[in-house]
C-alpha positions as CSV (number, residue, x, y, z in Angstrom):
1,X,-24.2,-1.2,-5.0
2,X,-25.9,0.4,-7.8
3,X,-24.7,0.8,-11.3
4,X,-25.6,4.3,-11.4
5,X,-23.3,5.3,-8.4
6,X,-20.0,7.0,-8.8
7,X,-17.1,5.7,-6.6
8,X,-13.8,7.6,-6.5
9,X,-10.3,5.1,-6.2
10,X,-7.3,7.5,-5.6
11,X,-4.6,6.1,-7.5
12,X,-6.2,4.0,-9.8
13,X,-3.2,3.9,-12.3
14,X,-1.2,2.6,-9.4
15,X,-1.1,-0.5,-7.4
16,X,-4.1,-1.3,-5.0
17,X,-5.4,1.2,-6.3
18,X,-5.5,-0.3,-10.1
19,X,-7.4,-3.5,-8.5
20,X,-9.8,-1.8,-6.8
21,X,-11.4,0.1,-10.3
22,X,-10.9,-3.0,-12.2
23,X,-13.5,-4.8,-9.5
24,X,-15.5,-1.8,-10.2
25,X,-15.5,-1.8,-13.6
26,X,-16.5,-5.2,-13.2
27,X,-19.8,-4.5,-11.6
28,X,-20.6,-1.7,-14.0
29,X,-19.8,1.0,-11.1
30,X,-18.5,4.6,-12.4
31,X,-15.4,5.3,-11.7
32,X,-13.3,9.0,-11.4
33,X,-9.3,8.7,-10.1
34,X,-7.7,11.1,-8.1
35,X,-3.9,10.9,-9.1
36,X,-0.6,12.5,-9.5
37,X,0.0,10.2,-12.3
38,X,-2.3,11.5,-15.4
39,X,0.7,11.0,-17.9
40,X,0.7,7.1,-16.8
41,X,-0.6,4.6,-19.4
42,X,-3.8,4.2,-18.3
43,X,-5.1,0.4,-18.2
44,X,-8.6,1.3,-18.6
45,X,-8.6,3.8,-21.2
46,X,-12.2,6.3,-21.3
47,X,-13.4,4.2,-19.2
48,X,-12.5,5.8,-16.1
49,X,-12.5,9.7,-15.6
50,X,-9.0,11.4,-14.2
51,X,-8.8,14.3,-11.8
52,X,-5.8,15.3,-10.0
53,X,-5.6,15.7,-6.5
54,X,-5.5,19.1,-5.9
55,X,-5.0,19.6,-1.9
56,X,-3.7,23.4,-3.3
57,X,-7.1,24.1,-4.4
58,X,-9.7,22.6,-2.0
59,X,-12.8,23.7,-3.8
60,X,-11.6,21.9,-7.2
61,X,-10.9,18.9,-4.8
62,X,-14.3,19.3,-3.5
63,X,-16.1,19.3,-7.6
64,X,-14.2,16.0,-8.5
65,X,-15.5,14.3,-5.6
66,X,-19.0,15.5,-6.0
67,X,-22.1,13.2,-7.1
68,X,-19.4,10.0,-5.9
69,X,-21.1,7.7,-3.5
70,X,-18.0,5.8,-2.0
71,X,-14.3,7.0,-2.2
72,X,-11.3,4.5,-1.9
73,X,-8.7,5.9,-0.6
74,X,-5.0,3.7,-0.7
75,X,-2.9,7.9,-0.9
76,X,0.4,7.4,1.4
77,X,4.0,7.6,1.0
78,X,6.1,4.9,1.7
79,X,8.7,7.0,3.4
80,X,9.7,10.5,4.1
81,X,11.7,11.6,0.9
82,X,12.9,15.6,1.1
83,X,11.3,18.1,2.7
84,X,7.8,18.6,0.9
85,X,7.1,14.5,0.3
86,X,6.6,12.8,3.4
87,X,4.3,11.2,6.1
88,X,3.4,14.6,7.5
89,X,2.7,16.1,4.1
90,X,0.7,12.7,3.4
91,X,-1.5,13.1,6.5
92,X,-2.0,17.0,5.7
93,X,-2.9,16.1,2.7
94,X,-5.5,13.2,3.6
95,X,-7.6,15.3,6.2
96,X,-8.1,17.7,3.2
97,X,-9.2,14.9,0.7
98,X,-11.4,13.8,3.8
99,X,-12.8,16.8,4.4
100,X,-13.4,17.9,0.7
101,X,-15.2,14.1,0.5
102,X,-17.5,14.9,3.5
103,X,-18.5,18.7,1.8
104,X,-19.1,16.8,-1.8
105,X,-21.7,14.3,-0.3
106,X,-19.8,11.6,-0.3
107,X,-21.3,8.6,1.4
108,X,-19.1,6.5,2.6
109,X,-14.9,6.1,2.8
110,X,-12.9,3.0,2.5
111,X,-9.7,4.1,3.5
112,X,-5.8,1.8,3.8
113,X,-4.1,2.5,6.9
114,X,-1.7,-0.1,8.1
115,X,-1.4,-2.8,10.9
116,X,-1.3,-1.8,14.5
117,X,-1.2,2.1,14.0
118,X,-0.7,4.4,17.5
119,X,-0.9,7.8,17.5
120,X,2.1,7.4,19.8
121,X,4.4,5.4,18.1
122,X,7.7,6.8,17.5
123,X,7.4,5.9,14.0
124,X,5.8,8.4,11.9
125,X,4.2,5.8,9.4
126,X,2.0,4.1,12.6
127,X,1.6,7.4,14.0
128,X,0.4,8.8,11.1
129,X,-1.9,6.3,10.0
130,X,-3.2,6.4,13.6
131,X,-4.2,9.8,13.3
132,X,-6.2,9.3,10.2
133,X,-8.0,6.7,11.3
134,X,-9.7,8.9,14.2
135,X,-10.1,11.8,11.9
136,X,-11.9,9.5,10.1
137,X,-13.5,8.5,12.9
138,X,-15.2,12.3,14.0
139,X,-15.9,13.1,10.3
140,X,-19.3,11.5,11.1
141,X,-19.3,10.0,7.6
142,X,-19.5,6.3,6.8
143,X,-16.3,4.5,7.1
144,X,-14.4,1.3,6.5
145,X,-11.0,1.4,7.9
146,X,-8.5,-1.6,6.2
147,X,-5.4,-2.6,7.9
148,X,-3.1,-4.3,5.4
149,X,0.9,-5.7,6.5
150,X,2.1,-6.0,3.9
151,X,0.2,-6.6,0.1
152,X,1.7,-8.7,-2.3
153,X,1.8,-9.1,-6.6
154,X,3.0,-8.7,-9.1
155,X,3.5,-4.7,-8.5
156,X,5.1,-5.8,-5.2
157,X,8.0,-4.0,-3.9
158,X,9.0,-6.0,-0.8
159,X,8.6,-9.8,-1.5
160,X,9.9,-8.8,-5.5
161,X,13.0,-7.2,-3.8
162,X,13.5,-9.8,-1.3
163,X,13.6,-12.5,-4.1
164,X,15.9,-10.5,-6.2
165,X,18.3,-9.9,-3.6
166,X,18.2,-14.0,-3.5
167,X,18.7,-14.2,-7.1
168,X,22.1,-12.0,-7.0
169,X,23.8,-12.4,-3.4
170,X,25.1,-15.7,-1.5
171,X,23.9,-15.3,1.4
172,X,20.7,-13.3,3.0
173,X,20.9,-11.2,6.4
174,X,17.9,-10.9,8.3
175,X,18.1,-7.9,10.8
176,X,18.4,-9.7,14.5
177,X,17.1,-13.0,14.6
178,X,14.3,-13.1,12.0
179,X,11.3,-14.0,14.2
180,X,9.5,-11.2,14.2
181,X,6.1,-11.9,11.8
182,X,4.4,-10.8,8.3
183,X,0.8,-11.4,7.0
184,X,1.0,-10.7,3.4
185,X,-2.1,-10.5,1.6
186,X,-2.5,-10.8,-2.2
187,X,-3.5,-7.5,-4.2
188,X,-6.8,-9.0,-5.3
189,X,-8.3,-10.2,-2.1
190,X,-7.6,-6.4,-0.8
191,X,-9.4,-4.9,-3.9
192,X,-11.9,-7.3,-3.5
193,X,-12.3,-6.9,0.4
194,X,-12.4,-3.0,-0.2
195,X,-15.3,-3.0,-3.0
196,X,-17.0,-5.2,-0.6
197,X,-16.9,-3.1,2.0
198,X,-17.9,-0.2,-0.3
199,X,-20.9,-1.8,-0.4
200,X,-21.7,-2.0,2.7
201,X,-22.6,1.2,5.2
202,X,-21.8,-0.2,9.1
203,X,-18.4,1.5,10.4
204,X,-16.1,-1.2,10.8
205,X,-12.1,-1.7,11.3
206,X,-10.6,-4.7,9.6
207,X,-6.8,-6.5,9.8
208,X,-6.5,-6.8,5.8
209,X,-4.4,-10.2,6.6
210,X,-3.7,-13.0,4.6
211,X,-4.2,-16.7,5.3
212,X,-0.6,-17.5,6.1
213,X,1.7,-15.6,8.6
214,X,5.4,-16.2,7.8
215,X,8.6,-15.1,10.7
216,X,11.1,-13.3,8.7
217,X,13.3,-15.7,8.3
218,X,10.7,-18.4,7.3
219,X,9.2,-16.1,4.2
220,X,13.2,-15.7,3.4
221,X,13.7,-19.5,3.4
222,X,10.1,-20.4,1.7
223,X,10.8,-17.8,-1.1
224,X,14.6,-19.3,-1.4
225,X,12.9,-22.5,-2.1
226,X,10.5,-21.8,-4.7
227,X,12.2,-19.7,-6.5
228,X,15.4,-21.9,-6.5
229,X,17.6,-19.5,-4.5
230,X,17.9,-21.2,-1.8
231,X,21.1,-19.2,0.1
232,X,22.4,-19.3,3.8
233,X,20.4,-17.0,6.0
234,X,22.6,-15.4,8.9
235,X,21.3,-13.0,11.5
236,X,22.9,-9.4,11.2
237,X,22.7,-6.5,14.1
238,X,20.1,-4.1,12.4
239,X,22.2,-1.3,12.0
240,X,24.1,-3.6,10.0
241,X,21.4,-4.8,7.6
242,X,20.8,-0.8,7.0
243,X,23.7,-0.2,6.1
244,X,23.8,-3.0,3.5
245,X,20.2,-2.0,2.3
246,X,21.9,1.7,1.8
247,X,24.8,0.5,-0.2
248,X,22.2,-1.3,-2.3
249,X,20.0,1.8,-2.4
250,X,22.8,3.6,-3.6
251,X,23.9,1.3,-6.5
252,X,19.8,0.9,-7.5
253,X,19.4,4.1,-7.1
254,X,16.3,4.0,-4.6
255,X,15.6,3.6,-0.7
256,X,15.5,-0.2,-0.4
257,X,15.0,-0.2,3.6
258,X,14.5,2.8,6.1
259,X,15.5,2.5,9.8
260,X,11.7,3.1,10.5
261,X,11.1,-0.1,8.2
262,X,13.4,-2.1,10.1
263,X,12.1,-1.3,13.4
264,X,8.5,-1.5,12.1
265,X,9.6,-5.4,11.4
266,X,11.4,-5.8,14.3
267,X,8.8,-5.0,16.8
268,X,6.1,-7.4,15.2
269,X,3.9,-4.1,13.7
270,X,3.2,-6.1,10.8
271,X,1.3,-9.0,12.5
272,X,-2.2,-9.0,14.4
273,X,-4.3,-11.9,16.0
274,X,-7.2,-11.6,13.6
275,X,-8.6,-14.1,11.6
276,X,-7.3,-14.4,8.1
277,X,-9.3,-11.3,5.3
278,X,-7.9,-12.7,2.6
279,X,-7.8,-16.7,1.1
280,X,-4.6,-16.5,-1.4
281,X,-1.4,-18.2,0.0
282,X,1.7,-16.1,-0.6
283,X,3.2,-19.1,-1.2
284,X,0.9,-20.4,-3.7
285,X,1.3,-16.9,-5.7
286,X,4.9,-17.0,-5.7
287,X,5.3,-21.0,-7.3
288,X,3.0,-19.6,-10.3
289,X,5.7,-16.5,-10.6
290,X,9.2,-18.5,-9.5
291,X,10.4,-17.8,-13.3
292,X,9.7,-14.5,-12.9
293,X,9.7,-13.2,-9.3
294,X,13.2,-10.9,-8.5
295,X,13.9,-11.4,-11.9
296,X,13.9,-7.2,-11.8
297,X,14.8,-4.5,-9.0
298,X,11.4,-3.1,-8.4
299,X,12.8,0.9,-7.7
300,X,10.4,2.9,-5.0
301,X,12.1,6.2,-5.8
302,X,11.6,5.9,-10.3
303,X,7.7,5.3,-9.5
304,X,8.1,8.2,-6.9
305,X,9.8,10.3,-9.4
306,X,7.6,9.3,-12.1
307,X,4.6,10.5,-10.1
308,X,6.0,13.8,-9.1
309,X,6.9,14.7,-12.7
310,X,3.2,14.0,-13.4
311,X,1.8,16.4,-11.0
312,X,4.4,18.8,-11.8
313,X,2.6,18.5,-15.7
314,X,-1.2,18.1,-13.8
């Protein structure tokens, strides 16, 4: 990896990735973002150039990927949110920044897809992230596909909220009985997994896992521990656990769980046999945050709305 090259990180202003240009940074790499976020305070100052996406005007799209060697791409939604912001719009969306890449002369793509995706999975996120990967696959451009379950720190949605719901309620329900798995791994191992693999040029697919794999329930009870929230975990039917994830949406003002997350869980989407990608312990990580972790709602839908009020202004 030169120091002369150009890589491209969409999202850098937001949470992988943030990591991912600060590794470049690091190693004297140039780096350009792609974002919907250009009013965000930006960590990193001149230091990195800002483009917005435009997917309505391929041929601009095209001019801020050119002269780029590698493009990181981490782009999704986390769930379908009206009718213009969700995972079809996403995957529309990615085939065009694909394509613009492979007409810039982009060399290689290191794109974030998700654990055990299936183009015929009846829920959209795997399905989507399925079809990606084999676009990706017949571009005929150099590719590194990472599968991340779930990525944890302190930008964290999931284990933040899980902590806080600790913090607040006395007991926790887990949706059936709690055995289904996790791999969590910690932000900077997938930043530093993804440069890595920018670096390199061979076509590979990689389970972005970390080193420990929690059931449900376990991560529940371990995060009750350190934290000092221990609480009495019971096993709820899942329509049930919806149901009390919607009446905390709507009092937090977010989506807190989706049906499709639930299920996701449920049917052990978030686990995968392969050896370990990352080396930080999620447990490890949360006893050097227990003063601070679920301390604050982390809310899905203000970053949302905060990054569609920035394209709006792009």
């Amino acid at each position: 990896m030169a120091e002369s090259e150009t890589h491209v990180v969409t999202g850098a202003f937001g949470y992988t990735g943030k990591y991912i240009a600060a590794r470049l940074l690091e190693r004297g790499i140039t780096v350009r973002t792609l974002t919907n976020s250009g009013h965000r305070e930006n960590p990193f100052g001149a230091r990195v150039q800002v483009f917005p996406f435009n997917f309505d005007n391929p041929d601009a799209l095209v001019e801020s990927l050119r002269g780029a060697t590698v493009l990181y791409n981490t782009y999704w939604v986390r769930f379908n949110y009206g009718s213009d912001f969700g995972h079809a719009t996403a995957v529309a969306n990615t085939l065009k920044l694909f394509d613009a890449a492979k007409k810039a002369g982009v060399a290689r793509i290191v794109h974030t897809s998700i654990t055990n995706p299936s183009e015929t999975s009846h829920l959209e996120y795997f399905s989507g992230k399925a079809r990606l990967e084999r676009a990706l696959g017949e571009i005929g451009m150099s590719y590194a596909i990472l599968r991340p379950a779930v990525i944890f720190g302190d930008e964290d949605i999931l284990v933040n909220n899980i902590a806080w719901i600790l913090r607040r309620l006395p007991i926790f329900g887990v949706f059936g009985d709690g055995q289904y798995k996790l791999q969590p791994i910690f932000v900077e191992d997938f930043a530093q997994l993804a440069v890595a693999q920018g670096a390199a040029r061979a076509n590979v697919t990689i389970d972005a896992i970390g080193p420990e794999t929690f059931t449900y329930r376990a991560l529940v009870e371990r995060l009750g521990e350190i934290i000092g929230a221990r609480r009495p975990i019971i096993s709820v039917p899942p329509i049930v656990g919806y149901w009390t994830g919607a009446l905390i949406s709507k009092l937090m003002g977010d989506v807190t769980i989706t049906r499709d997350e639930i299920q996701g869980l449920m049917e052990n989407l978030l686990c995968t046999e392969s050896p370990p990608a990352g080396t930080t312990k999620l447990t490890d990580w949360a006893r050097a945050h227990a003063n601070t972790l679920g301390k604050h709602y982390a809310n899905e839908l203000a970053r949302r709305r905060d990054r569609t009020q920035a394209y709006d202004k792009l």
